[in-house]
C-alpha positions as CSV (number, residue, x, y, z in Angstrom):
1,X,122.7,-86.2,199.4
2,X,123.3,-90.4,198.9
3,X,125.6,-92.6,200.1
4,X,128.2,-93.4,198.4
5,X,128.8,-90.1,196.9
6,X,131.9,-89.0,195.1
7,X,134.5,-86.9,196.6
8,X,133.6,-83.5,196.2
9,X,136.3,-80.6,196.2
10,X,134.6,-79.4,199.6
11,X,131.9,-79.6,201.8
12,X,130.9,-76.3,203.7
13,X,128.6,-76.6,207.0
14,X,126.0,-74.1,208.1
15,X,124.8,-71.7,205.3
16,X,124.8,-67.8,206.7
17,X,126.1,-64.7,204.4
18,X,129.7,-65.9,204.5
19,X,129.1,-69.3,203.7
20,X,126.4,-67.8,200.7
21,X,128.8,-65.4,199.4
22,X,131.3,-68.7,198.8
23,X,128.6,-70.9,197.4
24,X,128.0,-67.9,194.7
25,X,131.4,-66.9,194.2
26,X,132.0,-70.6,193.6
27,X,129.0,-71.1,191.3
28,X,130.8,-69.4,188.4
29,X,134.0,-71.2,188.3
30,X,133.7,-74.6,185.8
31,X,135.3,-77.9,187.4
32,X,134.7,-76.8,191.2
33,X,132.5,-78.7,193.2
34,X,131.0,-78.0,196.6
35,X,128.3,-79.0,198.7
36,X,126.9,-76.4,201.5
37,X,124.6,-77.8,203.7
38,X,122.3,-76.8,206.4
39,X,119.9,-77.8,209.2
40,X,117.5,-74.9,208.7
41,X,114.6,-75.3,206.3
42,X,115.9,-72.4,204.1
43,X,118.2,-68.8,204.2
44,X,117.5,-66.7,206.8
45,X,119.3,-64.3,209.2
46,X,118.6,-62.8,213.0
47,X,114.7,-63.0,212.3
48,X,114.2,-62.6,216.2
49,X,115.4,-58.9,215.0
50,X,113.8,-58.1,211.9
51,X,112.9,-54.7,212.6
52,X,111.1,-53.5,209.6
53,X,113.2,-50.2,209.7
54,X,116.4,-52.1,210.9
55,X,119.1,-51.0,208.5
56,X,122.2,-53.0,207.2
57,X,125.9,-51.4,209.6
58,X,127.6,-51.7,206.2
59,X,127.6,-50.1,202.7
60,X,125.2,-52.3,200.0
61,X,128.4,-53.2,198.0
62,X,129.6,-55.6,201.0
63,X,126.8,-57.7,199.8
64,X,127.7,-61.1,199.0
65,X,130.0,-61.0,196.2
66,X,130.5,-57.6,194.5
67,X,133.7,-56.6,196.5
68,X,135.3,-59.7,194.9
69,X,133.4,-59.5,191.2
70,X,131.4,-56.5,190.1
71,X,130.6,-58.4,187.4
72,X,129.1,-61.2,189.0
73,X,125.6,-62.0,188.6
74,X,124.4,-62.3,192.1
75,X,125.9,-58.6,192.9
76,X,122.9,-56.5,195.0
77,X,122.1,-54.5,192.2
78,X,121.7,-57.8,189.5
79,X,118.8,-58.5,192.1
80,X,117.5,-55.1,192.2
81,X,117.2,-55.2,188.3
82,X,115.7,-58.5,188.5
83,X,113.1,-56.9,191.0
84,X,112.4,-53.8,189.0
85,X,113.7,-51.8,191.5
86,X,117.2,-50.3,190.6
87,X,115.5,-46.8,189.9
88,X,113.7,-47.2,193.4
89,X,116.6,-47.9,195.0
90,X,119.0,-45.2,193.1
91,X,116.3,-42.5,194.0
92,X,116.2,-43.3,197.3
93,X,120.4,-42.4,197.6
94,X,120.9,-44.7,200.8
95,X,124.0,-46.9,200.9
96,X,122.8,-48.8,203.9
97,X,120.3,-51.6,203.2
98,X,116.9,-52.2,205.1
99,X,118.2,-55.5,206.6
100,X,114.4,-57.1,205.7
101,X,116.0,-56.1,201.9
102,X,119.2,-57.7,202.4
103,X,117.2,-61.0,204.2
104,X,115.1,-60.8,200.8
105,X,118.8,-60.4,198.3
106,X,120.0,-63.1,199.8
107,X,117.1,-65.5,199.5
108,X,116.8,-64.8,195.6
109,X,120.7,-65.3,195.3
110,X,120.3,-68.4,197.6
111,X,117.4,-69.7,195.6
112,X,119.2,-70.1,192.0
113,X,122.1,-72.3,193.5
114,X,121.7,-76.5,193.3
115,X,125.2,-76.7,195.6
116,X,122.8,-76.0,199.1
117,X,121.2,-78.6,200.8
118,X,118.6,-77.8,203.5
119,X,117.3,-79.8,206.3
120,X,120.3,-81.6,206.8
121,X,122.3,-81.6,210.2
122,X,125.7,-82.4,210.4
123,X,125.9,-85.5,213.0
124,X,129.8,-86.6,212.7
125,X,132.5,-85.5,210.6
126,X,135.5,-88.3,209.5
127,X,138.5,-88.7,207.9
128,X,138.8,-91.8,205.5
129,X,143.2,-91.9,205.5
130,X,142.9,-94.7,202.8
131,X,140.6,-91.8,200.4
132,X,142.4,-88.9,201.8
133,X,139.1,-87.2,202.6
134,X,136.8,-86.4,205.3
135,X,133.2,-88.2,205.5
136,X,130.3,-85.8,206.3
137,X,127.6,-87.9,208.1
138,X,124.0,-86.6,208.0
139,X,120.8,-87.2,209.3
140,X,117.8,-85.2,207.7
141,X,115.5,-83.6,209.7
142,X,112.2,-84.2,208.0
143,X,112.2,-88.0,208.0
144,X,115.5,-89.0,209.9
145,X,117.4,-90.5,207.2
146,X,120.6,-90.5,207.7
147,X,124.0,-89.5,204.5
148,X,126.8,-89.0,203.7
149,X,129.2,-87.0,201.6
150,X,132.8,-86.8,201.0
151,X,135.5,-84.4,199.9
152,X,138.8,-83.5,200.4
153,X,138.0,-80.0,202.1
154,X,136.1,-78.2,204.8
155,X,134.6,-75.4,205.3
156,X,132.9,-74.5,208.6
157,X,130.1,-71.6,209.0
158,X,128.5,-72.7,211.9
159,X,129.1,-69.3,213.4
160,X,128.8,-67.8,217.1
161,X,125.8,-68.9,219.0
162,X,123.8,-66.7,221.7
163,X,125.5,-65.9,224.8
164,X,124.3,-65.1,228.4
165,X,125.9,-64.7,231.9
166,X,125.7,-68.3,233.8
167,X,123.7,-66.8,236.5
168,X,120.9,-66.9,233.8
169,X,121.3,-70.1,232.7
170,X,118.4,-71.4,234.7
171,X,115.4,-69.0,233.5
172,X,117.0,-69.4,229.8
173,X,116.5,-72.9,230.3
174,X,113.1,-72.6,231.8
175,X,110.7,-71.9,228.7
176,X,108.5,-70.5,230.5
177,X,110.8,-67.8,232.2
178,X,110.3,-64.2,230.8
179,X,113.8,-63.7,230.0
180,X,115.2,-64.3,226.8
181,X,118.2,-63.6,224.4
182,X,117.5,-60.4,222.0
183,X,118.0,-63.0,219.2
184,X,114.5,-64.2,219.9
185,X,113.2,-60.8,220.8
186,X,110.5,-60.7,218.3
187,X,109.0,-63.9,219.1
188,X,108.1,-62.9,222.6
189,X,107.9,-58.6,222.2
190,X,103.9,-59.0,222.6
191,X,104.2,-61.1,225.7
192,X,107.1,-58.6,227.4
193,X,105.3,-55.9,226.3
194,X,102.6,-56.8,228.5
195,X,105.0,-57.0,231.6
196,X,104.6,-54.4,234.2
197,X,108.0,-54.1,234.0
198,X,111.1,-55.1,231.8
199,X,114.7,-54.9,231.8
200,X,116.9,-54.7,228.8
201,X,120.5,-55.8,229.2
202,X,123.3,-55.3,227.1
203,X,124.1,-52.0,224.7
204,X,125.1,-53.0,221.6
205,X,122.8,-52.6,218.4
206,X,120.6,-54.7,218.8
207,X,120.1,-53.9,222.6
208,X,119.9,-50.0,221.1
209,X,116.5,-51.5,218.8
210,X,115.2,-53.3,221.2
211,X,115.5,-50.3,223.3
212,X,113.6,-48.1,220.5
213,X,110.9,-50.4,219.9
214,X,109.9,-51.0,223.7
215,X,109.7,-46.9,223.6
216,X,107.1,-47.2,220.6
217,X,104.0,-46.3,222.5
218,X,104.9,-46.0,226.4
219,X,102.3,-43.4,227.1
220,X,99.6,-45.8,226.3
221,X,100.5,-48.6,228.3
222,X,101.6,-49.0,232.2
223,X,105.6,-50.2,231.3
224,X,107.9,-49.2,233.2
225,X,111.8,-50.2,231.3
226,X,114.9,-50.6,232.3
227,X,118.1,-50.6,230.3
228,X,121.4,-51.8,232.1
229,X,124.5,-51.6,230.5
230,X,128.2,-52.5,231.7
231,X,130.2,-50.1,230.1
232,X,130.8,-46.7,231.4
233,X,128.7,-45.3,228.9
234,X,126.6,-46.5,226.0
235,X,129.1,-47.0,223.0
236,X,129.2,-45.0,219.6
237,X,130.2,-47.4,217.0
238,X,133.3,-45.4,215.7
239,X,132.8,-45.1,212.0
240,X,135.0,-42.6,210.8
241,X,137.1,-43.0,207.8
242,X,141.2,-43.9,209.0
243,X,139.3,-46.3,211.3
244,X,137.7,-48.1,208.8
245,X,141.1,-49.0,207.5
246,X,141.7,-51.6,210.2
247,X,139.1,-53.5,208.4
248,X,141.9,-53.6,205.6
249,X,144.1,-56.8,204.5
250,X,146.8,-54.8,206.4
251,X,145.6,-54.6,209.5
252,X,144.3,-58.0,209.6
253,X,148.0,-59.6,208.7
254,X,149.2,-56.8,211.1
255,X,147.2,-58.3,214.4
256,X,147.7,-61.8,212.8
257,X,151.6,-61.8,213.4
258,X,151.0,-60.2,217.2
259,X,151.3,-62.8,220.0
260,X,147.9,-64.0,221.2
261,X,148.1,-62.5,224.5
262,X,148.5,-59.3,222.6
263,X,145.9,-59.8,220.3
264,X,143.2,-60.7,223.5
265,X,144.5,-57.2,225.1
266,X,143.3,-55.9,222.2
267,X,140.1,-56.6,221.3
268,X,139.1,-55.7,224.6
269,X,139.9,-52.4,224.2
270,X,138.5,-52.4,220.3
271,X,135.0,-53.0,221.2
272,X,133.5,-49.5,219.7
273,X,134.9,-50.6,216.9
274,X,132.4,-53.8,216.3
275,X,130.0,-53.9,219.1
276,X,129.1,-50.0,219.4
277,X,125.6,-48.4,218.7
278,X,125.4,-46.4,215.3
279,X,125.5,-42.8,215.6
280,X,122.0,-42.1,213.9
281,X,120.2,-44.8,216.6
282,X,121.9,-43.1,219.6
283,X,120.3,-39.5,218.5
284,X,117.4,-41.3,217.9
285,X,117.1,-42.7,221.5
286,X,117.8,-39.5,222.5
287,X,115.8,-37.4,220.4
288,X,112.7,-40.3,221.8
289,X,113.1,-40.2,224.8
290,X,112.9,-35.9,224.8
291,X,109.1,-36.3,222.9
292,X,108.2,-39.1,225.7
293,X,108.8,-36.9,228.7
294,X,107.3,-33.9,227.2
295,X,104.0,-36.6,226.3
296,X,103.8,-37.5,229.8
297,X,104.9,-34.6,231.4
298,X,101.2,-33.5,229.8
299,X,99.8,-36.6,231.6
300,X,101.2,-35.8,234.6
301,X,103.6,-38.6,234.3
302,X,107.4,-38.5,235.2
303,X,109.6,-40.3,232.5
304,X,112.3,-40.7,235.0
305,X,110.8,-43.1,237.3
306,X,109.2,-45.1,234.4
307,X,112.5,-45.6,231.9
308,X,116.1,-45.5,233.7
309,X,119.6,-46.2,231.4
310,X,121.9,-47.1,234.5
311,X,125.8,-47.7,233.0
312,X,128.8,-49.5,234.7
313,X,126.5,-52.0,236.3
314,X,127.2,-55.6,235.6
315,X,124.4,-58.6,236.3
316,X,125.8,-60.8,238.8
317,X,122.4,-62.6,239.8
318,X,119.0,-63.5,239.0
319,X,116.5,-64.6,241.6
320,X,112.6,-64.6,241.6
321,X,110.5,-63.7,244.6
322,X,107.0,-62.8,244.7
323,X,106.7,-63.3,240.6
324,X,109.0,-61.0,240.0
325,X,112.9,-61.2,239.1
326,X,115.4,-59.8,241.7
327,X,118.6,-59.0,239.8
328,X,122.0,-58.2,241.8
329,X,124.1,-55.7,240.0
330,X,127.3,-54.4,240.7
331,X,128.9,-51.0,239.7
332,X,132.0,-51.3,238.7
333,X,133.4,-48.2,239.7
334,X,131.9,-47.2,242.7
335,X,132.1,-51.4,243.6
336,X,128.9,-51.1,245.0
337,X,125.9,-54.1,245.2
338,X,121.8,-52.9,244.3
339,X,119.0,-55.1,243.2
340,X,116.6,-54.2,241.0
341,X,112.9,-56.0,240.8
342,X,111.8,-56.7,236.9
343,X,108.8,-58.5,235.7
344,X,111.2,-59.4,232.1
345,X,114.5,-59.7,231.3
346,X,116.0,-59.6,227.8
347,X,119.8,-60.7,227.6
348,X,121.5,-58.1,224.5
349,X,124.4,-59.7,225.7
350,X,125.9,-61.1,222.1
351,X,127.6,-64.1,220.5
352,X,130.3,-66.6,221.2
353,X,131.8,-69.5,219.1
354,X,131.4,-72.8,220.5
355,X,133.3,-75.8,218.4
356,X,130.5,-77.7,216.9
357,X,130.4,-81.0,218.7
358,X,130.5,-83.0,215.3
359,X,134.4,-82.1,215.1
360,X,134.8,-84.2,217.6
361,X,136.2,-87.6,215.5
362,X,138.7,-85.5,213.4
363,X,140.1,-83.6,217.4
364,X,143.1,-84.8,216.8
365,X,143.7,-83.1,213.1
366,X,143.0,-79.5,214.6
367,X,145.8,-76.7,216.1
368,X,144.8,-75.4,219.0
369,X,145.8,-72.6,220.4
370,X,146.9,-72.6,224.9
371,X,143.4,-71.6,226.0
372,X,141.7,-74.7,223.6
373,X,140.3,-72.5,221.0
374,X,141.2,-72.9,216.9
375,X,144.6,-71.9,216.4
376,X,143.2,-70.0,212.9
377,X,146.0,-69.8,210.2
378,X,146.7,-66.4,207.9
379,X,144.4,-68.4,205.2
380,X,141.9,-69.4,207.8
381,X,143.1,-73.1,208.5
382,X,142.8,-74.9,211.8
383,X,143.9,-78.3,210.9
384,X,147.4,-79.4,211.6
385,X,148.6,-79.7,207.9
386,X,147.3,-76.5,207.1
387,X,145.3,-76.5,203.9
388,X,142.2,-79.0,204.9
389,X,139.4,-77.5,207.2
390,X,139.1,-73.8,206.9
391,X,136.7,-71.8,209.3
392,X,134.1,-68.6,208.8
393,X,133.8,-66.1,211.7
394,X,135.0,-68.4,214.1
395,X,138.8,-66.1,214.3
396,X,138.4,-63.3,216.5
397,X,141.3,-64.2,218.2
398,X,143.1,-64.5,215.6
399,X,142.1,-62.2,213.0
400,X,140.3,-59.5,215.1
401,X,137.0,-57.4,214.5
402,X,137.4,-58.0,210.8
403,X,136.0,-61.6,211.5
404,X,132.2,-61.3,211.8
405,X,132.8,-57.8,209.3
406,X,130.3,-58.1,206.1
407,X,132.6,-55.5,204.3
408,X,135.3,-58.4,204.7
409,X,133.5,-61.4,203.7
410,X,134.4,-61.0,200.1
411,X,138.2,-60.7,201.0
412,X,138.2,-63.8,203.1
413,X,135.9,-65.9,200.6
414,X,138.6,-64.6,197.8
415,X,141.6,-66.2,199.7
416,X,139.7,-69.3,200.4
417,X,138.8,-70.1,196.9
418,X,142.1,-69.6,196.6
419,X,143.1,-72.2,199.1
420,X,140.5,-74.6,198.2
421,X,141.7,-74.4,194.4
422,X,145.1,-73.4,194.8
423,X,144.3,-70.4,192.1
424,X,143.3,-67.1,192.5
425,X,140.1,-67.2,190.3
426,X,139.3,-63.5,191.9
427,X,142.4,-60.7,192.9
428,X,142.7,-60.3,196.4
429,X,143.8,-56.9,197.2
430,X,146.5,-56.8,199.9
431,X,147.3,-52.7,199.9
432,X,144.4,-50.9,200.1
433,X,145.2,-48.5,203.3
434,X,146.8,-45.2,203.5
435,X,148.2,-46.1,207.1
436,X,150.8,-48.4,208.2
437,X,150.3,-50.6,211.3
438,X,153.8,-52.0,212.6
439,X,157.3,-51.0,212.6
440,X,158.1,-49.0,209.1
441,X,160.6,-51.7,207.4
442,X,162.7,-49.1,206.1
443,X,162.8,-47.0,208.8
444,X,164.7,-49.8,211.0
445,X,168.3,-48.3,212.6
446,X,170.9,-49.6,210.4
447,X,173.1,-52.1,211.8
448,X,176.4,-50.6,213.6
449,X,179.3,-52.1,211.9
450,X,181.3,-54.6,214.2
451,X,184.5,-53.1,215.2
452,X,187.5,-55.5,215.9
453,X,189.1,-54.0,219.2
454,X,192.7,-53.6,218.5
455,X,195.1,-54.3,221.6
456,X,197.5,-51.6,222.4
């Protein structure tokens, strides 16, 4: 980008699928002009997980913009043509992607657009009252000059960023603490591996693979693991078919218009809806873990003392004594303390948004909400006029498990081409459920006539 650059329709920060699937959708349409910039050197997604038999939670049609244009050239199976491998892929009769193949899709589709500018992080964000636009100041990473860009719109894909319990803030910090998030899991398996002991913490997906690959080979090396989950159990992620329609235009309006303190009761009671293990990787576990004991049972081994799942336990502190990590757990039903003694600790423990710290000139445009987080419009605004900055996966609270949902994307990028345009270049399907989700309209008590009381 240079100085002095004219004002651009919209500027869209941090380039992940959601933000991808808007710079394609938006590629096609003559006259509209956006910029999507960056700070990494290129596309790429959860590498520290890039199991090479990790597979995609969604169908390959949510890719990034087939659910809003068939048609469109950068659909998933454009790129399979491309590769010479539609008949691969049709013979194979899978839905679900290899995530490595949806990494690699997304790459080709992010590699024929000009609108994406790497290596460039987002210092300070403006607004220029006499323009009527916001000022996007940059600084590239490579060399350290610094740019800027204007337009009259926002879009912000910064995302949720790795989470951990406080009382492991320390050893996060400390690089070289074995314990890590499971978003960097890969870089340090060897080294964990090698521990005489690990934890794993967390029971989500990813916690689930992690799980599955410290299994791969047990018998031939002296591990013991450990995986520790809060929840009562470990999670199926519900995937039948009336409970897919919550992640439907109706449902999402539906939790929308429910008061917030509603909507946070909720999703803490819809986690097996988003945060669950697939059913096919729970068997899996299972089905493992049955051929390991049988293995060592022929060594002479017991597989109960070396891998132990213990539920309701939540991680209330780390310590180290003796070169080892002492970790105090408490089980939430019984409400009883233990300590365990681990060599590694890997933190499964998931994502939250944080408000990127470049928003902080333009504060006072923004709605927040009573507990200080984006108070996120129907149409995914969160400044005060309503139709200026517009966020991606950053509305949980607002919008529900739908938010970080790939099937969704498509839908959300639909409405905000719509709102950065004001036309709606692709239809956005709001009926698409066989199940209603509030009060039937016309099943409402009529209204009892008013009667005038007549004096005797």
């Amino acid at each position: 980008m240079k100085n002095n650059s004219p004002v651009h329709d919209f500027i869209a920060v941090g380039v992940g699928p959601f933000n991808l699937g808007l710079a394609c959708l938006t590629s096609t349409i003559p006259g509209v002009h956006g910029l999507f910039v960056d700070q990494r050197s290129g596309f790429d997604w959860h590498p520290g997980l890039l199991f090479d038999d990790a597979h995609m939670q969604t169908p390959f049609l949510a890719d990034l913009v087939t659910l809003a244009d068939p048609t469109h050239p950068m659909s998933f199976l454009n790129y399979l043509k491309q590769q010479g491998r539609i008949y691969a892929f049709y013979i194979r009769e899978n839905f679900f992607l290899l995530r490595r193949e949806y990494l690699h899709y997304c790459r080709w589709a992010a590699a024929q657009l000009d609108s994406l500018y790497w290596n460039t992080h987002v210092e300070a964000i403006h607004h220029d009252a006499v323009q009527g636009c916001y000022v996007v100041q940059t600084r590239d990473v490579r060399d350290g000059s610094r740019h800027g860009a204007r337009a009259r719109r926002l879009v912000l894909g910064t995302g949720p960023a790795p989470w951990w319990p406080a009382c492991c803030e320390r050893d996060i910090q400390d690089g070289a603490s074995p314990v890590h998030h499971a978003s960097t899991y890969l870089d340090h398996r060897e080294a964990l591996r090698a521990l005489p002991s690990v934890t794993l913490l967390g029971s989500g997906q990813s916690a689930a693979e992690i799980f599955i690959d410290l299994l791969q080979g047990i018998e031939y090396r002296d591990q013991d693991i450990v995986w520790v989950t809060r929840s009562p159990r470990f999670m199926p992620l519900e995937y039948t078919k009336l409970t897919l329609e919550m992640t439907s235009p109706e449902y999402i309006r539906y939790f929308h218009a429910l008061p917030g303190a509603t909507r946070d009761e909720l999703l803490g009671r819809q986690t097996q809806l988003y945060k669950g293990i697939n059913g096919s990787s729970i068997n899996h576990i299972h089905e493992l873990l049955y051929q390991k004991r049988l293995v060592l049972d022929a060594r002479g081994q017991d597989l109960s003392r070396r891998v132990r799942l213990f539920t309701n336990s939540e991680l209330r502190t780390v310590d180290r004594a003796a070169g080892s990590l002492v970790l105090g757990l408490r089980h939430l039903e019984q409400q009883g303390d233990y300590a365990l003694s681990t060599a590694g600790l890997i933190l499964a423990t998931g994502y939250r948004y944080c408000p990127p710290s470049f928003l902080a000139p333009i504060a006072s445009r923004l709605r927040l909400d009573e507990q200080g987080r984006f108070a996120v419009t129907r149409n995914h605004a969160i400044d005060r006029a309503g139709c200026e900055i517009f966020v991606q996966n950053a509305a949980l609270h607002t919008h529900g498990f739908t938010t970080p949902d790939l099937g969704m994307a498509c839908h959300r990028n639909a409405h905000l081409i719509k709102a950065l345009t004001g036309v709606e270049h692709y239809p956005i399907e709001e009926r698409i459920a066989f199940q209603e989700f509030g009060v039937p309209p016309d099943l409402l008590p009529e209204p009892r006539p008013w009667r005038q009381r007549v004096s005797s």
